[in-house]
C-alpha positions in Angstrom: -2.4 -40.1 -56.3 1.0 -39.0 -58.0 2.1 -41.9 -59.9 5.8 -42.3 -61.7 5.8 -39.4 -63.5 4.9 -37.2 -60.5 6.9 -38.9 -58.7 10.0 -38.6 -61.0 9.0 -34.4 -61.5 9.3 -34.4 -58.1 13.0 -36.3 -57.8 14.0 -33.9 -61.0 13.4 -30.7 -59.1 14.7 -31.6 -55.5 18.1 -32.8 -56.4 18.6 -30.1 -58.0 18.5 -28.2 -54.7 19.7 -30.8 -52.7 22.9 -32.4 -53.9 25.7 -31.9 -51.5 24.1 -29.8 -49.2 24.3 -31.0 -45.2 21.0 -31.9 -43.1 21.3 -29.6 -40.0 17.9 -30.4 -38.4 15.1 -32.3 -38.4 11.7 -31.1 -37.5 8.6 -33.7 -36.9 5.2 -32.2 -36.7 3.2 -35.1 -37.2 4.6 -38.9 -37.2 1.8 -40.4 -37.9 1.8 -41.3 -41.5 0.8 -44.4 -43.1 3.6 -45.9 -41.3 5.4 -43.9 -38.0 8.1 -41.7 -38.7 10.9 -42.7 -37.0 11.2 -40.8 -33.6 14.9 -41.2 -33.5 15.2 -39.8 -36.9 16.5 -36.5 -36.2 19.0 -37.7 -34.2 19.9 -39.6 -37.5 20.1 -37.3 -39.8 21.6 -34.2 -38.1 24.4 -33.7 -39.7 24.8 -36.2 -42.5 25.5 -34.8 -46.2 22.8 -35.6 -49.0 24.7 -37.5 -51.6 22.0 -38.4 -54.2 18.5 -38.4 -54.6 17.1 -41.0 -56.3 14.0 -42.6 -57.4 12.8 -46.7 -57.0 8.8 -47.3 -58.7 6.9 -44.3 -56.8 9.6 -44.0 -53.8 12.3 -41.2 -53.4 15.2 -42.5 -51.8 17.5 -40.0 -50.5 21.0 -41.5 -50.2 22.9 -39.9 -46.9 26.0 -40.5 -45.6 25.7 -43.5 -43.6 21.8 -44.2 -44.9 18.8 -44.2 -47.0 15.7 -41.6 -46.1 12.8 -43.7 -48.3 10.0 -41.0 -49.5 6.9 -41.6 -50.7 4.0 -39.0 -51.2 1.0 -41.6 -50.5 -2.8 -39.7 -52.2 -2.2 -36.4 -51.4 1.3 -35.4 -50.6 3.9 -33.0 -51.8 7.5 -31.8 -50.9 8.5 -28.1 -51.7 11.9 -26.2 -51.2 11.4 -23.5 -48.9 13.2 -20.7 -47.5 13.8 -21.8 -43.7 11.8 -19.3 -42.3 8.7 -20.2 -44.1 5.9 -20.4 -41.3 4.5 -24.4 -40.7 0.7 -25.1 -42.1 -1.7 -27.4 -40.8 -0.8 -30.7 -42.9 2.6 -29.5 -42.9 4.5 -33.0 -41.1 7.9 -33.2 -41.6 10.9 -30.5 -42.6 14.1 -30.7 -43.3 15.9 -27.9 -42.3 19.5 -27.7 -45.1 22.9 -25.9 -44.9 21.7 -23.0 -47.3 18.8 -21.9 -45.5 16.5 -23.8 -47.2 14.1 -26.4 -46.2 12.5 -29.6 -48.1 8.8 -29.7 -46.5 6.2 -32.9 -47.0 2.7 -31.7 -47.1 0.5 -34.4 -46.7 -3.4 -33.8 -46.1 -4.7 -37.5 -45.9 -1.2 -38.7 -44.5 -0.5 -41.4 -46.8 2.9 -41.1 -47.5 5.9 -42.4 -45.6 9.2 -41.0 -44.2 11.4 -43.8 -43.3 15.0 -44.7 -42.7 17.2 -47.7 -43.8 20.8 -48.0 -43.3 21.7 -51.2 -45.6 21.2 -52.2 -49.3 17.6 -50.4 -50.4 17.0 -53.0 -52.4 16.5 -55.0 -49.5 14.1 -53.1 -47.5 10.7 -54.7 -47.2 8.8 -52.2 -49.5 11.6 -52.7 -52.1 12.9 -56.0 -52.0 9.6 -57.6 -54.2 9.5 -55.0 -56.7 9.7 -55.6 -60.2 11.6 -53.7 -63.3 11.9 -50.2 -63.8 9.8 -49.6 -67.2 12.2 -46.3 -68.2 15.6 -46.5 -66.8 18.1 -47.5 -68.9 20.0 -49.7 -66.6 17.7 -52.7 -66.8 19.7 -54.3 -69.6 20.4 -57.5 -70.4 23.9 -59.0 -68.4 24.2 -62.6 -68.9 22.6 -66.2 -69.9 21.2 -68.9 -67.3 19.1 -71.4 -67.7 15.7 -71.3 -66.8 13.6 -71.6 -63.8 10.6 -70.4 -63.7 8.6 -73.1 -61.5 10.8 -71.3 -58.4 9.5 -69.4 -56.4 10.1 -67.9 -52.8 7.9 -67.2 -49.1 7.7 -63.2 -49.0 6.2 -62.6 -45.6 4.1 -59.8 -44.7 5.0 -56.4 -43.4 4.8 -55.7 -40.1 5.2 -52.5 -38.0 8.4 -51.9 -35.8 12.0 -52.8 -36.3 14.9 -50.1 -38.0 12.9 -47.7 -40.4 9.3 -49.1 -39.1 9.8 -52.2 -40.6 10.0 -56.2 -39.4 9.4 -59.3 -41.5 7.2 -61.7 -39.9 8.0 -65.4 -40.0 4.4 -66.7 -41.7 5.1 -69.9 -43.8 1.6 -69.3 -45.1 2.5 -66.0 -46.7 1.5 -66.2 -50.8 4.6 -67.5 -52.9 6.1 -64.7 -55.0 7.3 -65.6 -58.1 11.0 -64.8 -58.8 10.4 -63.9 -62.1 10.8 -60.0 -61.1 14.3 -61.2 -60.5 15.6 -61.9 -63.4 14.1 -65.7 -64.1 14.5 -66.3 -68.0 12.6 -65.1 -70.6 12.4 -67.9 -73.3 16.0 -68.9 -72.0 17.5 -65.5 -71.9 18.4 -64.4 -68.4 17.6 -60.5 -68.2 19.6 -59.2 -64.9 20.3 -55.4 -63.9 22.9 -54.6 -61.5 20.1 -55.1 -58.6 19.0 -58.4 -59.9 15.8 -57.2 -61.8 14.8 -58.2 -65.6 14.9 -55.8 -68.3 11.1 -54.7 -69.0 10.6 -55.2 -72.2 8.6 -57.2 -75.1 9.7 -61.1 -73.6 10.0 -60.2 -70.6 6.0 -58.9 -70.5 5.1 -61.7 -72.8 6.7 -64.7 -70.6 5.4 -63.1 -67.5 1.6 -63.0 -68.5 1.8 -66.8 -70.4 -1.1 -68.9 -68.4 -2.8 -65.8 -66.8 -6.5 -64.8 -67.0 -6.0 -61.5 -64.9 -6.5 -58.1 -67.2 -4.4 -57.1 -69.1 -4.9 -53.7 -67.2 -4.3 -55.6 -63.9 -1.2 -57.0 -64.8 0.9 -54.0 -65.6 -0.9 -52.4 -62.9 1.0 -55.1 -60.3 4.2 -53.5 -59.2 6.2 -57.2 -59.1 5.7 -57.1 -63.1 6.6 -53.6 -63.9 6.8 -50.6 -61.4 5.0 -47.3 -61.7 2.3 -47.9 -63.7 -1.2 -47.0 -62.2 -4.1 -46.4 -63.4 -4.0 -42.7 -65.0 -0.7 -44.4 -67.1 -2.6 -48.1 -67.9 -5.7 -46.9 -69.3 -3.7 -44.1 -71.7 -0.7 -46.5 -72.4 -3.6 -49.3 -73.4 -5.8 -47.0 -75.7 -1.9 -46.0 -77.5 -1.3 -49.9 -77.8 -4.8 -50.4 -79.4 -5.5 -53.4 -76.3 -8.8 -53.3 -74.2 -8.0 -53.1 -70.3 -10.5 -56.1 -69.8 -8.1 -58.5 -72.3 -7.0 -61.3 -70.4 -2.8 -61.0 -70.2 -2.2 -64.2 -71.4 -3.7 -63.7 -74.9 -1.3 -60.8 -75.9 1.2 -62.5 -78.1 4.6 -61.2 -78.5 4.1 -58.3 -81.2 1.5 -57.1 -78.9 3.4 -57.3 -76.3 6.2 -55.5 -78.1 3.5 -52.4 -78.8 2.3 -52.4 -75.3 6.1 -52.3 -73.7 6.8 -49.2 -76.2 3.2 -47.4 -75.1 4.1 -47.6 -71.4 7.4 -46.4 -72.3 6.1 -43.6 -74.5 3.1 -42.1 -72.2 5.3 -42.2 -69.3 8.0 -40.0 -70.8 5.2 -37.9 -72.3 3.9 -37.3 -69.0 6.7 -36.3 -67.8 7.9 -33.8 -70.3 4.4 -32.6 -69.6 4.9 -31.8 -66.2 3.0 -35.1 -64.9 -1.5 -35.3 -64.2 -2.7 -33.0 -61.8 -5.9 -34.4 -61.0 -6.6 -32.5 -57.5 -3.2 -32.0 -55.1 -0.3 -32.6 -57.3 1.9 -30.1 -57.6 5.8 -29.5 -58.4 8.6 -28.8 -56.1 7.9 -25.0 -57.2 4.2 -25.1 -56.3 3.4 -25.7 -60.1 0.5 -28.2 -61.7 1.4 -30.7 -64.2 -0.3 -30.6 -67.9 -0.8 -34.5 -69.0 -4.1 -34.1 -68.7 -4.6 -31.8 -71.1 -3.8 -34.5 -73.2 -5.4 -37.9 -72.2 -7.1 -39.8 -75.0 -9.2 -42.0 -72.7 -8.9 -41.7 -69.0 -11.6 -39.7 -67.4 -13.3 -39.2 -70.8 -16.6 -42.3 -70.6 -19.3 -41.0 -72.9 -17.3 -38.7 -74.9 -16.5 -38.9 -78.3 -12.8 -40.8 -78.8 -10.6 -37.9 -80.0 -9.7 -40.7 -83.0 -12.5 -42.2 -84.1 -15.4 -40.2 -83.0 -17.0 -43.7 -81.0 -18.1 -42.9 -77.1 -15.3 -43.9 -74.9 -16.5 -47.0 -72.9 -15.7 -46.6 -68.9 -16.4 -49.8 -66.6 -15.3 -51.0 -63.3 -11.9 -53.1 -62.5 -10.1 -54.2 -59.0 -12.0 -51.2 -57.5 -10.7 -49.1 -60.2 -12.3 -47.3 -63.1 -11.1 -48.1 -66.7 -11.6 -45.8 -70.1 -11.4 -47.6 -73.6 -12.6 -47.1 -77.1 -14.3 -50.4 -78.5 -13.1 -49.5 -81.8 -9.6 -48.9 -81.3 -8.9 -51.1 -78.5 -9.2 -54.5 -79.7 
């Protein structure tokens, strides 16, 4: 599954071709994704001038002129820049057809991803609006100083089908509470607050947000209201960097640890993509092109192989459905 730094690759190389060029159709081949492409949408977008492309955890969002077309590539998908008269494959579901006679294709075998539309704030769609801090982008810094609140919390209900871009909230006073700490709630007093209302990720921000909590470690950074765009290819590498076992409950990491763990995730995920990203089985670039991360891994996919550090077998063992790598040397 292309996680941020696939995802961010991908961003890189579209905008490049897409930046100020006009929309002039729309073709739908297949709407049924993991949520229905809108049917009205090339009525939508015929016509309206791509502005920016930008990127939000492990969704594209391509800002048009009266809108937002929301991306994301699900398990298997891809979007490539074509020349218009490129014939249509079998998992090929959605084109945009552009000014220059080009095209921006999705490819999407197991039809996971999503093509959706939203004409207000982003931030306030429903697969946005709970999301937590970016871990790379410079923008998250700190703004200004409240006081403390971190007993609040608000009802996020669940997503439902229909409504403008596919979505509706429904009313549901039983939904789970969602803690606002994503937004900006104070880290040992300080208030940390981008320009969307999100905390800066860094070392108190991670370490206030796992105080009291038995989950993993792993888990934790794994839980897009914490930190965005870390899955499990990124936590198991940024965790052997750090020196911290995955199976570590989060609230035993003190704040040095915390500090290490913060620069790690920072660190792999820029590796990865100067690297060109993991290509596992179907990720590929906007020119067709594998990444090379995983030429590189110290841990993930390596249990019972020597660790390339210390020469101990790399543990692997079973967490939320997902497999984790570790050394029990270096991982402490």
């Amino acid at each position: 599954m292309p996680e941020l730094p696939e995802v961010e690759i991908t961003r890189r190389g579209l905008a490049a071709h897409l930046t100020g060029l006009t929309i002039e159709n729309v073709i739908i081949r297949n709407g049924r994704l993991r949520w229905p492409i809108p049917k009205k949408l090339p009525r939508l977008l015929r016509g309206q001038a791509i502005i920016s492309l930008k990127r939000r955890a492990k969704y594209l969002l391509m800002d048009c002129s009266s809108g937002t077309l929301i991306l994301h590539l699900g398990m298997s998908g891809s979007l490539r820049i074509l020349p218009a008269s490129t014939p249509a494959e079998k998992h090929d579901h959605f084109d945009l057809v552009l000014s220059n006679g080009t095209l921006m294709r999705l490819r999407d075998p197991r039809r996971f991803g999503a093509v959706l539309w939203h004409s207000g704030d982003t931030n306030s769609h429903p697969l946005l609006a709970s999301l937590g801090p970016e871990p790379l982008e410079e923008e998250f810094n700190p703004k200004k100083s409240l006081s403390p609140s971190l007993a609040i919390t608000e009802h996020s209900p669940p997503l439902q089908k229909g409504g403008e871009g596919g979505f509706k909230r429904r009313a549901d006073t039983k939904s789970p509470s969602v803690p606002l700490l994503q937004r900006g709630i104070a880290c040992e007093g300080t208030f940390l607050e981008s320009p969307s209302g999100l905390s800066e990720f860094n070392a108190r921000y991670l370490y206030q947000a796992t105080r009291g909590r038995s989950v993993s470690i792993k888990q934790c950074i794994m839980d897009n209201r914490i930190v965005v765009g870390v899955g499990n290819i990124y936590a198991n590498e940024a965790l052997f960097r750090a020196g911290i076992r995955p199976q570590l409950a989060a609230g035993k990491l003190g704040l040095p640890r915390c500090a290490r763990l913060v620069e790690e995730i920072r660190a792999t995920l820029a590796e990865a993509i100067k690297l060109g990203g993991s290509t596992l089985r179907d990720f590929v670039n906007t020119s067709g092109q594998p990444g090379y991360f995983q030429q590189h891994y110290w841990v993930y996919g390596r249990g019972g192989e020597p660790c390339r550090r210390c020469g101990t077998i790399i543990k692997q063992i079973r967490q939320g459905q997902r497999s984790s790598f570790y050394c029990p040397i270096c991982q402490k």
